[in-house]
Biotite code that builds the C-alpha atoms (Angstrom):
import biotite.structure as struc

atoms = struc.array([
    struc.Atom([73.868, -58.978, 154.336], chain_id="A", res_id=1, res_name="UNK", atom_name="CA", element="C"),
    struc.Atom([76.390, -61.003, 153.934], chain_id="A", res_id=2, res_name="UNK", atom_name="CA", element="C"),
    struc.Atom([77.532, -62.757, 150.140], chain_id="A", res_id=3, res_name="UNK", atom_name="CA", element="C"),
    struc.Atom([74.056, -61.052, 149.197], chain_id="A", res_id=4, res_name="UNK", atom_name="CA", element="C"),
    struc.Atom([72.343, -62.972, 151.525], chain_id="A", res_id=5, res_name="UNK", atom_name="CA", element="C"),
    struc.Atom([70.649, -62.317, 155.032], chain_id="A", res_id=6, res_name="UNK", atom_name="CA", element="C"),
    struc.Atom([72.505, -62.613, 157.999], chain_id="A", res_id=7, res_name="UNK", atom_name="CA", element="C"),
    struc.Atom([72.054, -65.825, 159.995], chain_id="A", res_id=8, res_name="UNK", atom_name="CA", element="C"),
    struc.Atom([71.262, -64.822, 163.830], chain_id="A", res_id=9, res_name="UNK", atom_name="CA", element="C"),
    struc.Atom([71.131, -68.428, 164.558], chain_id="A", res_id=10, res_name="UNK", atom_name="CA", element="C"),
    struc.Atom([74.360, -68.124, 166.584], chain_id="A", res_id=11, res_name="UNK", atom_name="CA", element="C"),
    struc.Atom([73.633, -64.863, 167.878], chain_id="A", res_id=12, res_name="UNK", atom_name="CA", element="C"),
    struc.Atom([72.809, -65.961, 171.586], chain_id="A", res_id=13, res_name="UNK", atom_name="CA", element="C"),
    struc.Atom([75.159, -67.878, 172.167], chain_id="A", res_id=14, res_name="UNK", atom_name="CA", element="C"),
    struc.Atom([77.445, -64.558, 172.356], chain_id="A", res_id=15, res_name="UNK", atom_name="CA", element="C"),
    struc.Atom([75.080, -63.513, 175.060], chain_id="A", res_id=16, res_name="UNK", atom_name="CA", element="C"),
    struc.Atom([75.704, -66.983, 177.194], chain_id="A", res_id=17, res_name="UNK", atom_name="CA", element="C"),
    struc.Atom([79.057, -67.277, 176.561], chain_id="A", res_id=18, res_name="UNK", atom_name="CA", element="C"),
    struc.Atom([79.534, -63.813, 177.858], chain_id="A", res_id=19, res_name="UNK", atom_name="CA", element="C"),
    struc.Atom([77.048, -64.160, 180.916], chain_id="A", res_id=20, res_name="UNK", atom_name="CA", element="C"),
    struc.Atom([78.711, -67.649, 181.632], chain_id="A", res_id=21, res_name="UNK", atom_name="CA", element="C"),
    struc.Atom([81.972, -66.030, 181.412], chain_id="A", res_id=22, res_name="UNK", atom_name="CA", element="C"),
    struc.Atom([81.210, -63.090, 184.092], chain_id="A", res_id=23, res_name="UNK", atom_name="CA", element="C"),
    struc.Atom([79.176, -65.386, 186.036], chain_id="A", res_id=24, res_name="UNK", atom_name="CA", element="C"),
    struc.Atom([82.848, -67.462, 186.162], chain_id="A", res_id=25, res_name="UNK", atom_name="CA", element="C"),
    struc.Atom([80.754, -70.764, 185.711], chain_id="A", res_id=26, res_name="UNK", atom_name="CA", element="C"),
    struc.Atom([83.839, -71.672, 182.995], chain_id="A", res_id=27, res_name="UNK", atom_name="CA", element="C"),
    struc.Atom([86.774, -73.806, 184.322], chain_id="A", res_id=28, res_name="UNK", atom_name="CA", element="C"),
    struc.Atom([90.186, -71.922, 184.319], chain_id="A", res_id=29, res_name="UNK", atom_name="CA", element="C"),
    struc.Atom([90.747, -74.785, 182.162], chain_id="A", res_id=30, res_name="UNK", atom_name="CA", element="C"),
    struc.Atom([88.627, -74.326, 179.670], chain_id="A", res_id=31, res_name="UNK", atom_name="CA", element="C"),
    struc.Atom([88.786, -70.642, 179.457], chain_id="A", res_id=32, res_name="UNK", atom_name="CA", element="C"),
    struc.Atom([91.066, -71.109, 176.097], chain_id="A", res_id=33, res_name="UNK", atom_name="CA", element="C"),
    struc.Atom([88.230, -72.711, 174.462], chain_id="A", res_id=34, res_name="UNK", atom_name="CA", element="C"),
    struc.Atom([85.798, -70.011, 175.190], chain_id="A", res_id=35, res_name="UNK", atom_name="CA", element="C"),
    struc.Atom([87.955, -67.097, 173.922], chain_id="A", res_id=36, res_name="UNK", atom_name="CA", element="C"),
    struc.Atom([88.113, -68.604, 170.698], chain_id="A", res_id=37, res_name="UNK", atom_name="CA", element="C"),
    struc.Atom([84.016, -69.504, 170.661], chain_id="A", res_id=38, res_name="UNK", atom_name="CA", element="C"),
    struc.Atom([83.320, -65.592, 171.783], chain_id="A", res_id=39, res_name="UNK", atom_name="CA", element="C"),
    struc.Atom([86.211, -64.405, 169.421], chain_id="A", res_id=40, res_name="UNK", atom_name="CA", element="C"),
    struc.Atom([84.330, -65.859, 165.968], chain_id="A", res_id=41, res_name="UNK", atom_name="CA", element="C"),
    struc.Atom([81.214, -64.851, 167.857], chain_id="A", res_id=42, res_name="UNK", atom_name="CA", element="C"),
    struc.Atom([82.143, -61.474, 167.567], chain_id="A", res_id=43, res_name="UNK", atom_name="CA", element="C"),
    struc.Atom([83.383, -61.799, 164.249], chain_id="A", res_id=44, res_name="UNK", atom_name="CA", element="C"),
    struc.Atom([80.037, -62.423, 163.281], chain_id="A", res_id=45, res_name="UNK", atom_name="CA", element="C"),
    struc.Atom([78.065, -60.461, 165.763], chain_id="A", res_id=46, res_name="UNK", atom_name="CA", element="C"),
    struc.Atom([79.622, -56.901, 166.550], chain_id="A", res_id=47, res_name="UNK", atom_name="CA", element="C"),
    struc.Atom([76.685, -54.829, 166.944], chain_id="A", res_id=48, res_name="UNK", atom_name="CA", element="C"),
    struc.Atom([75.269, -57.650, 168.913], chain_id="A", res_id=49, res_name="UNK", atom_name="CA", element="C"),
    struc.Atom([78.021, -57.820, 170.986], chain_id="A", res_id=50, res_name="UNK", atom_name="CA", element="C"),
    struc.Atom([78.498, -54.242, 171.447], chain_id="A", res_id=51, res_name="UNK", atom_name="CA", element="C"),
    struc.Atom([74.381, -54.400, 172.694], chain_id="A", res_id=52, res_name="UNK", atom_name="CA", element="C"),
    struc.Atom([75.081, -56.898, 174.842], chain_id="A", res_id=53, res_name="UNK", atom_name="CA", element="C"),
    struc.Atom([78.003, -54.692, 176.519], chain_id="A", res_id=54, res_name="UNK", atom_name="CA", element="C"),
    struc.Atom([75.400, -51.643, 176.640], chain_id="A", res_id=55, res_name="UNK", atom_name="CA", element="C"),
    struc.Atom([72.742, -53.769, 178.422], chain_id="A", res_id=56, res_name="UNK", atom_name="CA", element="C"),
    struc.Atom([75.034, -55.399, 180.901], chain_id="A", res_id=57, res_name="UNK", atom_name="CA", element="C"),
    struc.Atom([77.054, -52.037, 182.656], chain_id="A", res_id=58, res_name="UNK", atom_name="CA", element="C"),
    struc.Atom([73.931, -50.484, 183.827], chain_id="A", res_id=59, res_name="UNK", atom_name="CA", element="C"),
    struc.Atom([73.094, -53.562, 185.621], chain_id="A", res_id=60, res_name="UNK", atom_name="CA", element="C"),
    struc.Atom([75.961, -53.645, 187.857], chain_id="A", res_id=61, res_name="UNK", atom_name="CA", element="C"),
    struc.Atom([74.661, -52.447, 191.074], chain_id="A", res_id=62, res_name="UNK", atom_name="CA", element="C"),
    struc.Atom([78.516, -50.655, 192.725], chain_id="A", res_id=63, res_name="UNK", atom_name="CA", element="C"),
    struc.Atom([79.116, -47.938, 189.832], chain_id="A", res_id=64, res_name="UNK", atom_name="CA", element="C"),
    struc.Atom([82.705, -48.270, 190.311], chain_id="A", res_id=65, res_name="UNK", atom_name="CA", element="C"),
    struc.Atom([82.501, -52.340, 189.067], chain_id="A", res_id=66, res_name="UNK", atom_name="CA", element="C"),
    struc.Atom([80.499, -51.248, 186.585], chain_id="A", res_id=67, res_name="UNK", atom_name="CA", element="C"),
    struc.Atom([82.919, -48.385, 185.389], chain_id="A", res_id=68, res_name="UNK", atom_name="CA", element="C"),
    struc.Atom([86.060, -51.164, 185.535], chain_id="A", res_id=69, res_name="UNK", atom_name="CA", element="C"),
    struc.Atom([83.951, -53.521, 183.243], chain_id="A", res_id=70, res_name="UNK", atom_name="CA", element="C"),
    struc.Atom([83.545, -51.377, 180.896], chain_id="A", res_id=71, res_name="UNK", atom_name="CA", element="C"),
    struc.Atom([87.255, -50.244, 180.760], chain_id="A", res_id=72, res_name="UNK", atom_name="CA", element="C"),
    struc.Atom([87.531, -54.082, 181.086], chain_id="A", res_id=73, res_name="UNK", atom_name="CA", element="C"),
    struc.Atom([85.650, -54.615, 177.970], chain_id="A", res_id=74, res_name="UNK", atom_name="CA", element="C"),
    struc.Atom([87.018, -51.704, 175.992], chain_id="A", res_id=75, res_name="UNK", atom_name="CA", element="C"),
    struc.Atom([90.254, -53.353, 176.331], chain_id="A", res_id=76, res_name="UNK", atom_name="CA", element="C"),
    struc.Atom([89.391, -56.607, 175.408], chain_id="A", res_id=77, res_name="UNK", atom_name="CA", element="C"),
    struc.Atom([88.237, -55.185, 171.987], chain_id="A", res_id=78, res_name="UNK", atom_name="CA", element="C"),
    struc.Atom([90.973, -52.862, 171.557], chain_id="A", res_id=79, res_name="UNK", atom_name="CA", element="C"),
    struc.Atom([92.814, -52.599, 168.381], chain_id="A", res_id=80, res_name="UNK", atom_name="CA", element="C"),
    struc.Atom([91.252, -55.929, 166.906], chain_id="A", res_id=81, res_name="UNK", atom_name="CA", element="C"),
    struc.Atom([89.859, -55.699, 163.610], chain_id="A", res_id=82, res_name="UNK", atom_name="CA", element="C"),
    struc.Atom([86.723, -57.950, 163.731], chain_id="A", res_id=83, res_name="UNK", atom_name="CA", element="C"),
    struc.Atom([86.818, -58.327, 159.449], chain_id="A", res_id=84, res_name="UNK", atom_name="CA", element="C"),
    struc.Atom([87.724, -62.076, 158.583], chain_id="A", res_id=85, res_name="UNK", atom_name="CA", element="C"),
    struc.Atom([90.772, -61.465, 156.601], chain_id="A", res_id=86, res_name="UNK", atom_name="CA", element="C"),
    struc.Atom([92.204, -60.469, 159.439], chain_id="A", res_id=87, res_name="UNK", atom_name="CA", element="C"),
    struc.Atom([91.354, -63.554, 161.660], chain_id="A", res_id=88, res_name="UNK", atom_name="CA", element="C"),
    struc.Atom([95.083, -64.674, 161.550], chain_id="A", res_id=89, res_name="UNK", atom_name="CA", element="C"),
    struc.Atom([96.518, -61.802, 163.186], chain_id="A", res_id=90, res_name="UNK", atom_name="CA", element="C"),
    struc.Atom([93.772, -60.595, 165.389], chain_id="A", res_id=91, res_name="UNK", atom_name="CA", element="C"),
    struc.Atom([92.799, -63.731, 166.994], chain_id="A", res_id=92, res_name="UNK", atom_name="CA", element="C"),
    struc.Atom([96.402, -63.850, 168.523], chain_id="A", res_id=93, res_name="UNK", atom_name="CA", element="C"),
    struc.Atom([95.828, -60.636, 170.105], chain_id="A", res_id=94, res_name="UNK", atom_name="CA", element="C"),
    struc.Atom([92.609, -61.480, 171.191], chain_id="A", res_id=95, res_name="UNK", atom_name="CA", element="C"),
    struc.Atom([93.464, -64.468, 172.990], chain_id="A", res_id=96, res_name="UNK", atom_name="CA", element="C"),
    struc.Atom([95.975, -62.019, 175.326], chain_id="A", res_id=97, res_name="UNK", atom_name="CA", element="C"),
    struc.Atom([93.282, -59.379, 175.657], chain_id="A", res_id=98, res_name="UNK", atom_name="CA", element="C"),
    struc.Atom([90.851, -62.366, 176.485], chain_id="A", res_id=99, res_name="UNK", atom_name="CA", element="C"),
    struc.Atom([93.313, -63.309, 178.885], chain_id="A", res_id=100, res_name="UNK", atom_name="CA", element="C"),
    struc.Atom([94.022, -60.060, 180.511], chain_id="A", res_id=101, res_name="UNK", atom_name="CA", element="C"),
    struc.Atom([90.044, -59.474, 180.637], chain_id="A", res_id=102, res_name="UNK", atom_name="CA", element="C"),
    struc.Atom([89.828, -62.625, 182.460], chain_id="A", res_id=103, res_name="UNK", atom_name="CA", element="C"),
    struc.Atom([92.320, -62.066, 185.058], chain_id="A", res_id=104, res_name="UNK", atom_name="CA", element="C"),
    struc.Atom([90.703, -58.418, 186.038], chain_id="A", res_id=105, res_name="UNK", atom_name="CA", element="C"),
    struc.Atom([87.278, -59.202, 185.864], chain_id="A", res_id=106, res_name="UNK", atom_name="CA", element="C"),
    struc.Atom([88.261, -61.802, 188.480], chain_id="A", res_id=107, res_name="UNK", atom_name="CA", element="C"),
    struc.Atom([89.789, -59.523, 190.769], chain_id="A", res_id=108, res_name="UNK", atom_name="CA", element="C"),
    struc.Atom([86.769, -57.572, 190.544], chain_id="A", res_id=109, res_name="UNK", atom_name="CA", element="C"),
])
């Protein structure tokens, strides 16, 4: 609920392509700034969606030890960002360098 209302999920899978575009590095080092802000508001609105989508991924990965680094990879990436809006000034800063840092490990994957 949100303002008394239901939710929208009408945005919801986008989180999932952005992420699966993202690991699948089909994004331009170029654009990469643009998607960290897209899947940062996505997970503003979508944490238990996004936290699903984590879930789902890991046991897919078929070496254990990849799959064990993306999820230390991912833990980080969330680390000490509160996902609440009033604190979209602050966090979103930090994001964008845990983004980065994600990034730049999942590629050396």
């Amino acid at each position: 609920m949100q303002n008394g209302r239901p939710k929208s999920e009408i945005m919801a899978p986008f989180l999932n392509l952005v992420i699966t575009v993202i690991l699948t590095r089909q994004v331009d080092s170029y654009f990469i700034s643009k998607v960290c802000i897209s899947i940062y508001y996505l997970i503003c609105c979508y944490q238990d969606k996004y936290n699903q989508i984590v879930q789902n991924l890991l046991p897919t990965q078929s070496n254990e030890q990849v799959a064990h680094r993306l999820a230390n990879a991912f833990k980080k990436l969330t680390e000490h960002i509160n996902f609440l809006w009033k604190y979209v000034c602050r966090d979103k800063e930090r994001f964008k360098n845990s983004f980065d840092e994600f990034v730049a490990n999942y590629r050396n994957f």
